[in-house]
C-alpha positions as CSV (number, residue, x, y, z in Angstrom):
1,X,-24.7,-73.8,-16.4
2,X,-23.5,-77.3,-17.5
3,X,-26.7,-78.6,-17.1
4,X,-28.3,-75.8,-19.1
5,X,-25.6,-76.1,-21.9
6,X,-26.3,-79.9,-22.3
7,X,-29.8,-79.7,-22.8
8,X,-29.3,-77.3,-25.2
9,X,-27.1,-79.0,-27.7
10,X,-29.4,-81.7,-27.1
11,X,-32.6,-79.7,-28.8
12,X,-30.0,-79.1,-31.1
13,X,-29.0,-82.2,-32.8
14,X,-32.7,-83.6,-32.6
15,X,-34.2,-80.6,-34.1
16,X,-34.6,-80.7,-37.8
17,X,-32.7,-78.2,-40.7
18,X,-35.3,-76.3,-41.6
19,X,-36.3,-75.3,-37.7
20,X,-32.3,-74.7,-37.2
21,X,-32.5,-72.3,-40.8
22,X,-35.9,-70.4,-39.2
23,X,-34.5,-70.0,-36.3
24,X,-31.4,-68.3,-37.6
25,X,-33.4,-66.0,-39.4
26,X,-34.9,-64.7,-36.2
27,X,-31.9,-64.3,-34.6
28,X,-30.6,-62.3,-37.2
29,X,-34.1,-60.4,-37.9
30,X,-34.2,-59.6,-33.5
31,X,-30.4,-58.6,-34.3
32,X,-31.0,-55.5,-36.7
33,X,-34.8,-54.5,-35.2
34,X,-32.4,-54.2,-31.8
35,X,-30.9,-50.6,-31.2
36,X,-27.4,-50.0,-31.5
37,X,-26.3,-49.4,-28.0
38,X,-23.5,-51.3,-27.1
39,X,-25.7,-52.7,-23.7
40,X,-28.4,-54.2,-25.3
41,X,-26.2,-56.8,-27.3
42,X,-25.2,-59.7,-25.5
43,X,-23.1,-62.1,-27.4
44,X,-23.4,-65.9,-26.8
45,X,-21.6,-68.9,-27.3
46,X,-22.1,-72.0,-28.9
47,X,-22.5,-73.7,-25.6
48,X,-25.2,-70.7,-23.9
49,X,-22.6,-68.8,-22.0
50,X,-22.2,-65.3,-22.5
51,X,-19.2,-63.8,-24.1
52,X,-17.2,-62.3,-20.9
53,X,-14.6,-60.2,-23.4
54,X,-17.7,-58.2,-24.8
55,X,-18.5,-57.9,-21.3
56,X,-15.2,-56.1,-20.0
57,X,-14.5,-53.7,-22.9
58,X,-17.9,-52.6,-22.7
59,X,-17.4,-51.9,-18.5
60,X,-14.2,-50.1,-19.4
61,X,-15.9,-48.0,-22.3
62,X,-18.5,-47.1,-19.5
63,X,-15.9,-46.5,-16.9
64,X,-14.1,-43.9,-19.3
65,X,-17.0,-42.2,-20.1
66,X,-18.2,-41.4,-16.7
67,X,-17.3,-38.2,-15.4
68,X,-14.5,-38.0,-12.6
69,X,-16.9,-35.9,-10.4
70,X,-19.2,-38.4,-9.5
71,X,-17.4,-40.1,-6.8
72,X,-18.2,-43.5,-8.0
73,X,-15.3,-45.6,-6.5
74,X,-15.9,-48.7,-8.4
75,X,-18.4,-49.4,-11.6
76,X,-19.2,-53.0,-13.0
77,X,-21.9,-54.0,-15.5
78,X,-23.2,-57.6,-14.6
79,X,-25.1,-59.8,-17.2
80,X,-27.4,-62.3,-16.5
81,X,-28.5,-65.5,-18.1
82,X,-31.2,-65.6,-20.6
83,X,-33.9,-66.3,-18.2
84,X,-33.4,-62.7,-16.3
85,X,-35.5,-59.9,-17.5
86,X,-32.8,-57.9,-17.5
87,X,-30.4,-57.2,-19.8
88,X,-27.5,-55.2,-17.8
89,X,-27.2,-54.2,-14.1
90,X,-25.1,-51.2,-13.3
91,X,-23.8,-51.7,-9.6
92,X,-21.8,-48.7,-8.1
93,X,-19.4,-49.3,-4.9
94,X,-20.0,-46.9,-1.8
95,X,-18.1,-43.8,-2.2
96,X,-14.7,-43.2,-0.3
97,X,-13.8,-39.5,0.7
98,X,-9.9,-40.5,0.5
99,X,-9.6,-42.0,-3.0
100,X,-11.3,-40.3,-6.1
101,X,-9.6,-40.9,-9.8
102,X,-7.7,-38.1,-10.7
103,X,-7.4,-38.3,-14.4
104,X,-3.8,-37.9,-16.4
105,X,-4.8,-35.7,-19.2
106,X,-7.1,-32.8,-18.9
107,X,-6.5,-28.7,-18.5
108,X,-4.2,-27.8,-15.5
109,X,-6.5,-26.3,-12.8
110,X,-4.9,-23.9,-10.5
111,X,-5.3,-23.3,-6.6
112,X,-7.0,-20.5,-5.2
113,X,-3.9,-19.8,-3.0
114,X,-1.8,-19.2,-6.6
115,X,-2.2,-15.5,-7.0
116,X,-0.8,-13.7,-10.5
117,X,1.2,-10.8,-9.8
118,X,-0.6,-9.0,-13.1
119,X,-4.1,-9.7,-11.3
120,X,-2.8,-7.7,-8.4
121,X,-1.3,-5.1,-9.9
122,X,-4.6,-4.7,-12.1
123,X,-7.0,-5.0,-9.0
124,X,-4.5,-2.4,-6.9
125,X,-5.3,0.1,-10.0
126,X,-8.8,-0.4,-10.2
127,X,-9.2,0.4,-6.4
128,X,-6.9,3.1,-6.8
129,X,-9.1,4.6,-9.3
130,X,-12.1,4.3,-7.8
131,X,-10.8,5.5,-4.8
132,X,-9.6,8.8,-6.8
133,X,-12.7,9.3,-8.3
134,X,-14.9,9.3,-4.9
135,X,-12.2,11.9,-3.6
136,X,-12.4,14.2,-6.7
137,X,-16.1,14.1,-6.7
138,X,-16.0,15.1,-3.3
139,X,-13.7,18.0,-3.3
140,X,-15.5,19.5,-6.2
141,X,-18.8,19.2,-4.7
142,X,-17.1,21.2,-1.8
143,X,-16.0,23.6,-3.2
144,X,-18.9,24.3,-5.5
145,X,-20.8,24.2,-1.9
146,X,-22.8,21.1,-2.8
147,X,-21.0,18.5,-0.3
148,X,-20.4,18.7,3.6
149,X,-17.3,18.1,5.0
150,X,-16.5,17.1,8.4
151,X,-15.2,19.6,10.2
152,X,-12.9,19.8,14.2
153,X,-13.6,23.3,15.1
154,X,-11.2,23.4,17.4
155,X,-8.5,21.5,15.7
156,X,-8.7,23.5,12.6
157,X,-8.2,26.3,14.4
158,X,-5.2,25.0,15.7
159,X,-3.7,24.1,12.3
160,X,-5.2,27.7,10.9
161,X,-3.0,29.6,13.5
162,X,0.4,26.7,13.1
163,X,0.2,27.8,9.1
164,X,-0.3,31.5,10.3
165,X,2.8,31.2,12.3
166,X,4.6,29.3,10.1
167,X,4.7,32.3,7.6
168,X,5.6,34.8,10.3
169,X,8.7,32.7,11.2
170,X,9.5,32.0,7.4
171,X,9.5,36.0,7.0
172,X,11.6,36.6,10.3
173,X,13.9,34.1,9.1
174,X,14.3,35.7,5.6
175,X,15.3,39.0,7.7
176,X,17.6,37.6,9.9
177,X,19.5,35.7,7.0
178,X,19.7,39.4,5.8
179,X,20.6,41.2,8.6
180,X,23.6,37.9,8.2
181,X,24.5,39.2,5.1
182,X,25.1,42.7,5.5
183,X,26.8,42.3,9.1
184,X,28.9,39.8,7.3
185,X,29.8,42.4,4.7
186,X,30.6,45.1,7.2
187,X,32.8,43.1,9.5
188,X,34.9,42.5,6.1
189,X,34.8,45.8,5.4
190,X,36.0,47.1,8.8
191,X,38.5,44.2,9.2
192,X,39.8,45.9,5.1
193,X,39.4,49.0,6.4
194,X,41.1,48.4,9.7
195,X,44.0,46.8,8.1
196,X,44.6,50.0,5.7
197,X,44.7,52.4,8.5
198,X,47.5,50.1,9.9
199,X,49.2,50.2,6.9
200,X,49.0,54.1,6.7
201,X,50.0,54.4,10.2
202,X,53.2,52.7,9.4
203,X,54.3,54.8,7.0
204,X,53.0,58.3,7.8
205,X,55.1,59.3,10.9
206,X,53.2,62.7,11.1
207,X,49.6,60.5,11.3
208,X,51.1,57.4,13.0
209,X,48.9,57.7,16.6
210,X,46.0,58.7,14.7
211,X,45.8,56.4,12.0
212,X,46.8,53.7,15.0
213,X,43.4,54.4,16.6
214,X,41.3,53.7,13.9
215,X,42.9,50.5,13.2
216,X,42.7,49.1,16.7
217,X,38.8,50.5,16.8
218,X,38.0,49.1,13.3
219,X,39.6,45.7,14.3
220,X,37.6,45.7,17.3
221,X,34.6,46.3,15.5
222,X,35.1,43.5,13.5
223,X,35.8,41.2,16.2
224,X,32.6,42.2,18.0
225,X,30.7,41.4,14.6
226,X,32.1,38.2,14.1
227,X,31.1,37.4,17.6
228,X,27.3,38.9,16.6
229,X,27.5,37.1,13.6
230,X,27.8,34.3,14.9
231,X,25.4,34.3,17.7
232,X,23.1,35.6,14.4
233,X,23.7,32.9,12.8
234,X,23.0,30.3,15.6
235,X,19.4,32.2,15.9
236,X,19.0,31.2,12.1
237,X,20.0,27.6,12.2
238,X,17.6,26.9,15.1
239,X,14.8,28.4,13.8
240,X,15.5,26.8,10.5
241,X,15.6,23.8,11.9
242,X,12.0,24.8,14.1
243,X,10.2,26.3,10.4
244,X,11.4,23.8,8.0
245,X,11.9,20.7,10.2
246,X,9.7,20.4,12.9
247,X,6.9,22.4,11.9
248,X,6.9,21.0,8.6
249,X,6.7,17.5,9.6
250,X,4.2,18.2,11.7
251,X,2.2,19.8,8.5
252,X,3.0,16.9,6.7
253,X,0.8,14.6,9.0
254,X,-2.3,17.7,8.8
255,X,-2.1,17.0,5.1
256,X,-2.3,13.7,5.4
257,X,-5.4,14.1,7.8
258,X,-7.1,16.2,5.5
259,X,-6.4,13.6,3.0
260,X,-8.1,10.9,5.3
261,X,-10.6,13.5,6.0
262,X,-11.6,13.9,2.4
263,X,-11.7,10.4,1.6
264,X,-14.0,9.7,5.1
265,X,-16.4,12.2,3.5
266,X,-15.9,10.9,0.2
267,X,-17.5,7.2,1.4
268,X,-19.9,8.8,3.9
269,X,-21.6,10.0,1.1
270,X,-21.4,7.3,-1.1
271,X,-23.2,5.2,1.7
272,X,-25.9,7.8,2.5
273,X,-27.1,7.8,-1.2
274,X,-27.1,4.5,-1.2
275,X,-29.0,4.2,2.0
276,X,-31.6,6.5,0.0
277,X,-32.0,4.3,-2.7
278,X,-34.0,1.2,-2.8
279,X,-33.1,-2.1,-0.6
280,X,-33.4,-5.3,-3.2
281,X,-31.2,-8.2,-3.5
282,X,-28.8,-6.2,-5.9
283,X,-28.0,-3.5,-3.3
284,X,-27.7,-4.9,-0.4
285,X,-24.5,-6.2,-0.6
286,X,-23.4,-2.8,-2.3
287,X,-24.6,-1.5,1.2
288,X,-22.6,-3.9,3.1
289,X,-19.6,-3.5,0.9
290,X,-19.9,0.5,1.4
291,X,-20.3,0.0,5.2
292,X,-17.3,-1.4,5.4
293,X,-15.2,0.6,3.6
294,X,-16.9,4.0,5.3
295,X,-16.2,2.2,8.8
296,X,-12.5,1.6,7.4
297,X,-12.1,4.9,6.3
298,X,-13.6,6.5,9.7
299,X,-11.2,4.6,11.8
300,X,-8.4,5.5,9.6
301,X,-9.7,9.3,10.3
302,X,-9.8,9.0,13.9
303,X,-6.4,8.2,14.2
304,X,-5.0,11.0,12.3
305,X,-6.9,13.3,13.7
306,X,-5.4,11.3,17.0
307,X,-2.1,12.2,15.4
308,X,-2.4,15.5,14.3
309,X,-3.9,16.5,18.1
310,X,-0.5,15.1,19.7
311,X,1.9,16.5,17.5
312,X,0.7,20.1,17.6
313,X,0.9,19.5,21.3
314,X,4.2,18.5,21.2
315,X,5.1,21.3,18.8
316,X,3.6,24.0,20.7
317,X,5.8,22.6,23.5
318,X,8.6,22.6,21.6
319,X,8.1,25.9,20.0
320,X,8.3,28.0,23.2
321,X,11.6,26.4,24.6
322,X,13.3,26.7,21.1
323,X,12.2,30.4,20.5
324,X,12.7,31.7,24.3
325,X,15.9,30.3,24.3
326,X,16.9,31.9,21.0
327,X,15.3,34.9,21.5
328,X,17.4,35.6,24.6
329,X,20.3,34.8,22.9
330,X,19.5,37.5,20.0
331,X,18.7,39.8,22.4
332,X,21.8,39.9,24.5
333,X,23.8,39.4,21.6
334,X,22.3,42.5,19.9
335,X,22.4,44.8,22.7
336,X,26.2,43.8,24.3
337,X,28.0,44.6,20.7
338,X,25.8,48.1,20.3
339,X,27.0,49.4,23.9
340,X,30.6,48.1,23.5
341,X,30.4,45.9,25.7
342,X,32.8,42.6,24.8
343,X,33.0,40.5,27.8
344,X,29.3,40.5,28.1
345,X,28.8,39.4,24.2
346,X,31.6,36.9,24.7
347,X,29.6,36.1,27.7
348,X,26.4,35.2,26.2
349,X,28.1,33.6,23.5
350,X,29.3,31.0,26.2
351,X,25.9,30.6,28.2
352,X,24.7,29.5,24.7
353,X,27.9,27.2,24.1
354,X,28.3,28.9,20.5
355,X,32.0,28.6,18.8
356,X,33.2,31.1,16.6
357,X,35.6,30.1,14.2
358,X,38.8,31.9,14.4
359,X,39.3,34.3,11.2
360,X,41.8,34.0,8.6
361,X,41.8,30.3,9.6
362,X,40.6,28.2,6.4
363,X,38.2,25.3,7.5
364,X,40.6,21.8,7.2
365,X,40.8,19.9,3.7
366,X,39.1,16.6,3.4
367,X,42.8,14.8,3.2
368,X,43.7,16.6,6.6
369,X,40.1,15.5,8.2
370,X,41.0,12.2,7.3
């Protein structure tokens, strides 16, 4: 470059004034038929060099204006003497995986892991609806007799005759709690009774044995039906507790089967009309995406149908032990106070380990229980 520079300051000084004025004139003519673009002007100093400043605010205009995606680790623009062809050579380092320019400014992107509560909420109510729309369709197209339904002969059955007995329990339940009632209401109106004759027999010497003997029978009476009133009401709790307890839970899970029944129908349908329609690129994956959801819903259906099976097993299980024993209980109890007998309805009182409360005796305050 020394060499080059000396030679030409040389040309220079021997050339004369009117070359040196032509020669501008070109250079400034070249300069303004020359496009604008900052790469295609190469500024040059008095000795030949080029003008390195030019050089790096152009490389760090070009390095801002490249786009952070394209992995270039490293960008320099190069300029050659004037004996190159070319003007400007773009050279671009290898690319490495572990260090890419993250710029400072620029709009916030999130992470796919981020998820917005609202988004949530909005997707859970668009399945919901969706999912309440396939069941409504299918429930009206039952019952207008355009759908099919799946149907468990044999476990509907079942449930048919569990709701069957359900109501004859509910009704011999409502006349037991009667029959509690008005025994109650006649053991009070013995005891009443009982205690007037007592009174009577007190104070009318002529009557005094006979009054004495209905007061010692009605008082009997009334003991005898407290002890059937209780073993009564012992026969209600436990079927209570077998109607409105156990039997209803066990309904519970058939209504949630049907529900799972319905909506298994509900997307077996919606997969066999698509399966009629036409296979293109747009319905295939509507296919898939129905495939799955019927093969969720069916497994979901299995196992409450699982369910329901076992726990009308269990029930009908439970059912006979709970009624046998009450209904000996009822029986004995009925048929000892009718033929007089006390010891033997005090007897089956205590085979059944049933405590009567001891009347006239007020059940203890909540200060006293403490």
């Amino acid at each position: 470059m020394s060499d080059c520079s000396n030679d030409t300051t040389t040309l220079g000084t021997s050339k004369p004034a009117t070359e040196e004025v032509k020669s501008n004139s070109e250079e400034s003519t070249m300069a303004q038929e020359s496009p604008k673009n900052s790469a295609a002007e190469i500024p040059v100093t008095s000795n030949g060099e080029v003008d390195d400043s030019h050089e790096h605010g152009f490389n760090r205009d070009l390095k801002r204006s490249l786009p952070a995606g394209l992995g270039l680790s490293e960008t320099q623009i190069t300029s050659h003497g004037f004996e190159s062809t070319k003007e400007g050579v773009i050279e671009a380092g290898a690319f490495q995986g572990g260090q890419r320019t993250q710029t400072k400014s620029g709009p916030v992107i999130l992470a796919d892991e981020t998820k917005n509560p609202a988004m949530e909420k909005l997707e859970l109510v668009r399945k919901w609806s969706l999912n309440t729309y396939k069941c409504t369709r299918q429930i009206i197209s039952e019952k207008l007799g355009r759908g099919s339904r799946t149907v468990d002969l044999e476990l509907e059955a079942q449930i048919d005759i569990l709701r069957d007995n359900k109501k004859k329990y509910e009704n011999i339940l409502k006349l037991a709690q009667t029959l509690s009632t008005q025994l109650f209401q006649m053991v009070h109106t013995q005891r009443q009774l009982g205690d007037a004759f007592a009174d009577l027999s007190l104070k009318s010497l002529e009557l005094h044995e006979e009054f004495g003997y209905n007061a010692d029978t009605q008082k009997l009476l009334a003991k005898n039906g407290e002890t059937l009133l209780g073993a009564i009401n012992f026969f209600i709790a436990s079927v209570n507790t077998l109607v409105n307890k156990t039997i209803e839970d066990t309904l519970m899970t058939v209504k949630q089967y049907e529900s799972a029944r319905i909506e298994y129908d509900a997307y077996r349908t919606d997969l066999e009309e698509l399966n009629l329609g036409p296979r293109d690129a747009n319905t295939l994956p509507k296919i898939e995406q129905s495939q799955h959801l019927f093969q969720a819903h069916k497994e979901k259906y299995d196992k409450m149908r699982n369910d329901v099976s076992i726990k009308l097993k269990f029930l009908e299980e439970n059912k006979v032990k709970v009624l046998h024993n009450q209904l000996v209980l009822f029986h004995n109890a009925i048929a000892a106070y009718f033929a007089g007998n006390q010891k033997q309805l005090e007897q089956t009182l205590k085979q059944f380990h049933i405590k009567l409360k001891n009347p006239g005796v007020d059940a203890p305050s909540w200060l006293e229980e403490q």
